[in-house]
N, C-alpha and C positions, 0 to 999 in steps of 0.2 A: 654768629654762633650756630651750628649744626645744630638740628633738633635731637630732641634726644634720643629719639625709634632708631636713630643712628650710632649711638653707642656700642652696640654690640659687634655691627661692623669695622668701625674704628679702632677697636680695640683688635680686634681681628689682626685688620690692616696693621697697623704701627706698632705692634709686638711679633708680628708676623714677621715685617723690615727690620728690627732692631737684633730680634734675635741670635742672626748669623753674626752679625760683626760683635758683637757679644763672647762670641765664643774666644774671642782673639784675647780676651782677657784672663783665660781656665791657664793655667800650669802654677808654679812657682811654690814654694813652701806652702801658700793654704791651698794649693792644689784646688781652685776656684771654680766652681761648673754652674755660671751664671744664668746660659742660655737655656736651660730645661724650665730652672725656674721660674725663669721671662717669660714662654713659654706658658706652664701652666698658669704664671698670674693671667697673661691675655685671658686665655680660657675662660679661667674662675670670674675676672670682668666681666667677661661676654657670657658668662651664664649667669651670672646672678641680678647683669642689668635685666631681661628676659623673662628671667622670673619676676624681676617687679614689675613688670608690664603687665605678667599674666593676673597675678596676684593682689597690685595696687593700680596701676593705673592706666587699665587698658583702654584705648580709644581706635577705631579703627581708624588709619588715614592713609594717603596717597601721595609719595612723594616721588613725584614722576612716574618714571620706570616702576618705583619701587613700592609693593601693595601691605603695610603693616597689618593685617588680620589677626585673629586668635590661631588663624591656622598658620600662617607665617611664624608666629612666637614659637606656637606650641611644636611644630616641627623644627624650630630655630634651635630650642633647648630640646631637642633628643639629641640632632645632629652638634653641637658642642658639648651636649654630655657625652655624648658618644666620644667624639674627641678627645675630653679630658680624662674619660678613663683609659685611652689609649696613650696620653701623655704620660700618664702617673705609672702604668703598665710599663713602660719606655725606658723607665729610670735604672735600673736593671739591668737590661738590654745593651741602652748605651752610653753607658761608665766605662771611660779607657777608649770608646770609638773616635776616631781624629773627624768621624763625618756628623757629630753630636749636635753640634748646634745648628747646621743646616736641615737633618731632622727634623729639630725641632719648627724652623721657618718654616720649612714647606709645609710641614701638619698644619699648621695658624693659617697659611696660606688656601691650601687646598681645605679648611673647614670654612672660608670667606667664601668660597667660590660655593659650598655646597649653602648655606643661608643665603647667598645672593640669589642660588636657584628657586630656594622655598619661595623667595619674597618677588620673585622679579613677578609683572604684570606686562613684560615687553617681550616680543621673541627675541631682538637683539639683545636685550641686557641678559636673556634666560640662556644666549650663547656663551655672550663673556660670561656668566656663572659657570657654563657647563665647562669651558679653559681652562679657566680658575681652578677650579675643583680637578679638572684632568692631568693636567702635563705635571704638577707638583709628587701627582701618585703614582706616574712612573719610573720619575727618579728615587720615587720611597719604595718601588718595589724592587730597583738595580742595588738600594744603598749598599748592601754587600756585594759588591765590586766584583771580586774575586771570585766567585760564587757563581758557576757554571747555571744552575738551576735559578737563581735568583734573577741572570741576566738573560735568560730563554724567555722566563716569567714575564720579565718586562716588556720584552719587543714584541709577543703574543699580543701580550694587553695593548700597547701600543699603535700596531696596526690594526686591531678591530674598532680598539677607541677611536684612532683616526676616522676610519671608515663612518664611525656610528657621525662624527662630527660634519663629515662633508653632506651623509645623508639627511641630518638634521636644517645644513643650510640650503641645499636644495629644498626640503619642505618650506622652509620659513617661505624662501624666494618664491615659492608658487602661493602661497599664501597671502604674500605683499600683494602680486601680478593680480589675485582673485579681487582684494579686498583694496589695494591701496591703504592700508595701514599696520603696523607691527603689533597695535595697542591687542592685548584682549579683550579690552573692553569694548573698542570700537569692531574688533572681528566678531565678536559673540553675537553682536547686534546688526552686523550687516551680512552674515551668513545666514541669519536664521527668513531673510527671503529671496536668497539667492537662485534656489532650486527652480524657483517659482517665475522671478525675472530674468535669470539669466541663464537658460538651462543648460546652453550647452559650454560650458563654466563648470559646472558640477562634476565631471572626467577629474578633472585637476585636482576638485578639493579632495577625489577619495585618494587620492597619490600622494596628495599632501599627507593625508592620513596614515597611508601604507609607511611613507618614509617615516614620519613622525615615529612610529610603533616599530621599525624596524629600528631607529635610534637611537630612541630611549631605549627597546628592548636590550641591547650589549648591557648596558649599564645594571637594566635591572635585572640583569640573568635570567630572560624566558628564553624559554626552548621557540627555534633552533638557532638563539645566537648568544648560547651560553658557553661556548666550546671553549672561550676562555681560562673559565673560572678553574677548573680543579689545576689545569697547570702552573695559575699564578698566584691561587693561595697557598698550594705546595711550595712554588719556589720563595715566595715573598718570606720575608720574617710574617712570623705569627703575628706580632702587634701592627703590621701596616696590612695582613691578610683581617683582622679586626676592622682596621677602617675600610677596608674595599668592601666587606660582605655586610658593614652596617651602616657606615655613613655614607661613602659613598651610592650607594643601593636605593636609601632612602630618599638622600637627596634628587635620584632622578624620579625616583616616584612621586615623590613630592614637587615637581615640574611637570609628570605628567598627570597627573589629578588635575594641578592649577588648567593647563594646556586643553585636556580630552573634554575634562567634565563643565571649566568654568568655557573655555575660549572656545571651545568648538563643539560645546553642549547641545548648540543650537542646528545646528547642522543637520540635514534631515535625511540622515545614510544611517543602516543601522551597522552602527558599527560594537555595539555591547556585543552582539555573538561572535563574532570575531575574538575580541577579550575575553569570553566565554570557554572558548574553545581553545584558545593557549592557556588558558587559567588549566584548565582538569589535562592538559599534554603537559604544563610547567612541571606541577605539582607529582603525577604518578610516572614522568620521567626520574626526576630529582629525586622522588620515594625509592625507584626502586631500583637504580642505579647505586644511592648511598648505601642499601643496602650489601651490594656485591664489591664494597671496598676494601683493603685491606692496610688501607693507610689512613691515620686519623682526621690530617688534616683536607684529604681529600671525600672522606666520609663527612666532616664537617660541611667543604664546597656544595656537593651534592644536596645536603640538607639546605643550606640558605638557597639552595633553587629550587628547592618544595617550596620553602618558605614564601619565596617569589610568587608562584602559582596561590596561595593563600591571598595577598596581595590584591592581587590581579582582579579578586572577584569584584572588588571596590568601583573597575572603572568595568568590570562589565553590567552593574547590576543598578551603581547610581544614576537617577533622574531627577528633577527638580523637584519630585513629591515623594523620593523616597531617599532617605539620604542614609538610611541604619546600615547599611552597605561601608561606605565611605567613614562613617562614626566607628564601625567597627575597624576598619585597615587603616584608621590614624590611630587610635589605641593599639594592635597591632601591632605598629609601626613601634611606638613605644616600648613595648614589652621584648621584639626582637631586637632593638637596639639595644638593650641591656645585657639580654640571651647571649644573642650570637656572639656582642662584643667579650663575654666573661668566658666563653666555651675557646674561643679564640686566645684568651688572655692563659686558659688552663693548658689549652698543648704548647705555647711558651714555655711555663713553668716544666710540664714533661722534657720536653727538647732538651733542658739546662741538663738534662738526668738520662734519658733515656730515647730511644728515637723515636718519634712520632709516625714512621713512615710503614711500620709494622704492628697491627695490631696484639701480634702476643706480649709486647712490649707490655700491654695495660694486665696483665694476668696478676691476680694479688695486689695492684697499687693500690687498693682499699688500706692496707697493713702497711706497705712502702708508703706512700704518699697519702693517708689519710684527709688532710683536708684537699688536699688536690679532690681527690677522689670523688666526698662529698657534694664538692662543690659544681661536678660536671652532672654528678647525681641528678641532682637539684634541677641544675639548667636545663639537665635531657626532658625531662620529668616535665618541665614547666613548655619545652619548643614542643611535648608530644602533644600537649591541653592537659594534661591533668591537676584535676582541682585537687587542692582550693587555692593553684599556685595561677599567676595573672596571666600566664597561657591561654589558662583556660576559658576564662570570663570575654577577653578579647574575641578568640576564636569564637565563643559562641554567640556574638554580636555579628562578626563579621556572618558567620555560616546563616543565621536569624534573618540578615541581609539580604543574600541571595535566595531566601527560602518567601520573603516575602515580596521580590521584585514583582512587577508586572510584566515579566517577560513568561512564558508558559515552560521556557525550560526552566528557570528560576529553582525549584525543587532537586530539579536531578544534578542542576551544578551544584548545590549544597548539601546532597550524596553523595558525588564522588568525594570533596573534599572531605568531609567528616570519615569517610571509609579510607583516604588517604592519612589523616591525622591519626585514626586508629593501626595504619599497616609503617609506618612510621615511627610505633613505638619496639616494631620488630629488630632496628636496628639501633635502637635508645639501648632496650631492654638487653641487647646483645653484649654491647660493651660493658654497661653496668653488670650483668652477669660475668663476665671476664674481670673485673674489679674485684668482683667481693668473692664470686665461688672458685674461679680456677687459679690453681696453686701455681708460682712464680717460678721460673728456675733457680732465682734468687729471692732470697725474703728479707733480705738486709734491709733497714731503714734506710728513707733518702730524704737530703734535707732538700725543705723545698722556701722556696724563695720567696722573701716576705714583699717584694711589690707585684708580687703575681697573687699570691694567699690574701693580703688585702684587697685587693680589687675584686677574687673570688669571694670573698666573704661578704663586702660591700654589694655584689650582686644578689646573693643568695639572700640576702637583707629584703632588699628592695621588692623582690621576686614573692615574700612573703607578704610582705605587708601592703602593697597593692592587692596582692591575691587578697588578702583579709577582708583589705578594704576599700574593692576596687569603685567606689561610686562617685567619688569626687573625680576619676580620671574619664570615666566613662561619659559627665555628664562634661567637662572639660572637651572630651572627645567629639559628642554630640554636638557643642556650640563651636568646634573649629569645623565640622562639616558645614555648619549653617552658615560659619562667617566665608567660607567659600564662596558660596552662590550668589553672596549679595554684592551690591556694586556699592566700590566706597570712592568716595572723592577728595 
């Protein structure tokens, strides 16, 4: 019998497989669309075994490869919640598509791959995660076939993913050569006197590092190898542009916390400034670039690469004795999984109505599309920090973080980002002013679609009521930093 810290993936897996041949059963008088809802049950499985873990019966343990932590959970259930609002989002989308139930596999699919990232404790299993999670999201970025700009979208993303993947096994491979073992646990512990016995050794580990951060960087959209992102959120559908800017995003950051801060913590290069110094280029690239958009969805890419640089402060400012850094960029992480995934779910709903690719489009949808409107309101509102929406309380953990590292720039990287979170509501503020004060060419009502309006409202929920009462996520937050650092067996 499987233990049970495996449930979650299991359910992944084997709804994951089931779903496509599922689909061979949809037509005939009940007109049958089995595979969405296979689908979401995987999901709804795999999120609510997760939550009982968090909730009733957490126990840290080690099976194999695989590290079950509070931080594994806790980033396990962003990234399938994330997922299952982009399933639910979906339903909509792909009613009447012949490619529906393959959809639905490769999401199940590619959300296994991004929990196998959270949890792996190996660099080979954290590569199979990083596959898993990859090549599933290329074909969900081509699904419209036909689609000139969807099929650009994919082969961009495709060869830089590639690229990030060979660069990430080239690291492992000089990390194996250093260490003799894949473990983190064994690298954590025999880098940390490397410098010392083996010195001229030490070239390699910082290469390792470079690739490492050049790898992961594709994924997690730092400046300069973000050049991806605004072509393939544009081209992609909105609901799979949702899983690239939240779950997928996450999932590597959530690989590279595990990697920088737990596996190569020990390491005696400083590599925080480094992280430092892409963190405040991520951040006021992303700021000030969304700002000169004129298209929404690519207005939005540009923000989830601010968002990135936010991020980012986490692995430049965490040390073994200060961990409010990292407490803050998993709550963080949290909040933008909700964010980005509902802002993403809202230019869907536009799309069905109007084109997203031109900002006057949004002039009056206050009147036209009301709860749309609202609901982007909200979102903007809460990715800019402002309270008492859960933006805000996050950001100011994470900022608090860098404010109190031991590094002596500590303070000035938690100035630019705050005067970036501030110059960022310039282009919130922009659109939200185009919504409610400039008059439409049209002012006709439009109807807007109730699995996008659900999912909107469901977010704008959430968004409050954490904001209200953000303490149980925060100290949630603070005990998966802790459960990081520690060694479990």
């Amino acid at each position: 019998m499987a233990p049970l810290q495996l449930v979650p993936l299991i359910s992944l897996a084997v709804f994951g497989l089931i779903t496509p041949p599922a689909g061979l059963l949809r037509g005939g008088r009940m007109r049958l669309r089995p595979a969405p809802y296979l689908g979401i049950l995987g999901l709804l499985i795999a999120l609510g075994s997760i939550s009982w873990f968090i909730l009733v019966n957490y126990q840290p343990t080690a099976l194999g490869a695989l590290r079950f932590d509070l931080f594994t959970y806790f980033f396990g259930g962003i990234l399938i919640g994330t997922s299952t609002l982009v399933a639910l989002a979906s339903l909509g989308f792909t009613k009447g598509d012949p490619n529906e139930a393959p959809y639905y596999g490769l999401l199940l699919l590619s959300t296994l791959g991004m929990v196998i990232l959270a949890a792996s404790q190996d660099l080979v299993l954290l590569y199979v995660g990083w596959e898993l999670m990859s090549v599933p999201t290329y074909a969900l970025t081509a699904i419209k076939k036909r689609d000139v700009l969807s099929n650009e979208a994919a082969m961009k993303f495709f060869v830089l993913s590639a690229m990030s993947s060979a660069l990430l096994v080239y690291a492992i491979s000089l990390i194996y050569g250093m260490t003799g073992s894949t473990s983190l646990v064994d690298i954590r512990s025999i880098l940390v006197n490397i410098a010392v016995s083996q010195p001229g050794v030490k070239p390699f580990g910082v290469i390792a590092l470079v690739l490492f951060i050049v790898g992961f960087g594709v994924k997690m959209a730092v400046v300069p190898f973000h050049m991806w992102i605004p072509d393939a959120f544009e081209g992609a559908p909105s609901t799979i542009s949702a899983l690239l800017a939240s779950g997928a995003k996450l999932a590597a950051f959530a690989a590279a916390f595990r990697v920088f801060i737990f596996g190569m913590g020990t390491f005696q290069v400083d590599w925080y400034s480094t992280f430092a110094i892409l963190a405040i280029v991520t951040m006021t690239l992303g700021n000030v670039a969304a700002l000169m958009q004129k298209s929404f969805t690519r207005l939005l890419a540009y923000s989830s690469i601010a968002q990135a640089g936010y991020l980012l402060i986490a692995l430049a400012v965490t040390t073994p004795t200060n961990t409010l850094g990292l407490a803050g960029a998993i709550f963080h992480s949290l909040n933008y999984g909700i964010l980005k995934t509902a802002t993403f779910v809202a230019a869907a709903a536009i799309a069905t109505k109007l084109p997203v690719t031109d900002l006057t489009s949004f002039n009056g949808l206050g009147k036209r599309m009301p709860q749309t409107a609202f609901g982007i309101t909200i979102l903007f509102l809460a990715l800019a920090g402002v309270p008492p929406l859960n933006g805000f309380f996050s950001k100011a953990i994470l900022f608090t973080g860098a404010l109190n590292s031991p590094f002596s720039w500590g303070p000035y990287l938690a100035i630019a980002a705050l005067l970036n979170s501030g110059f960022s509501m310039g282009y919130y503020g922009w659109v939200i002013k185009r919504m409610y004060l400039d008059d439409p060419a049209d002012a006709s009502r439009l109807p807007e679609p109730r699995s996008y309006t659900r999912i909107l409202w469901l977010a704008v929920i959430l968004t409050f009521a954490i904001g209200i009462y953000p303490q149980p996520w925060i100290s949630l937050s603070q005990s998966a930093a802790t459960s990081l650092l520690s060694i479990v067996s």
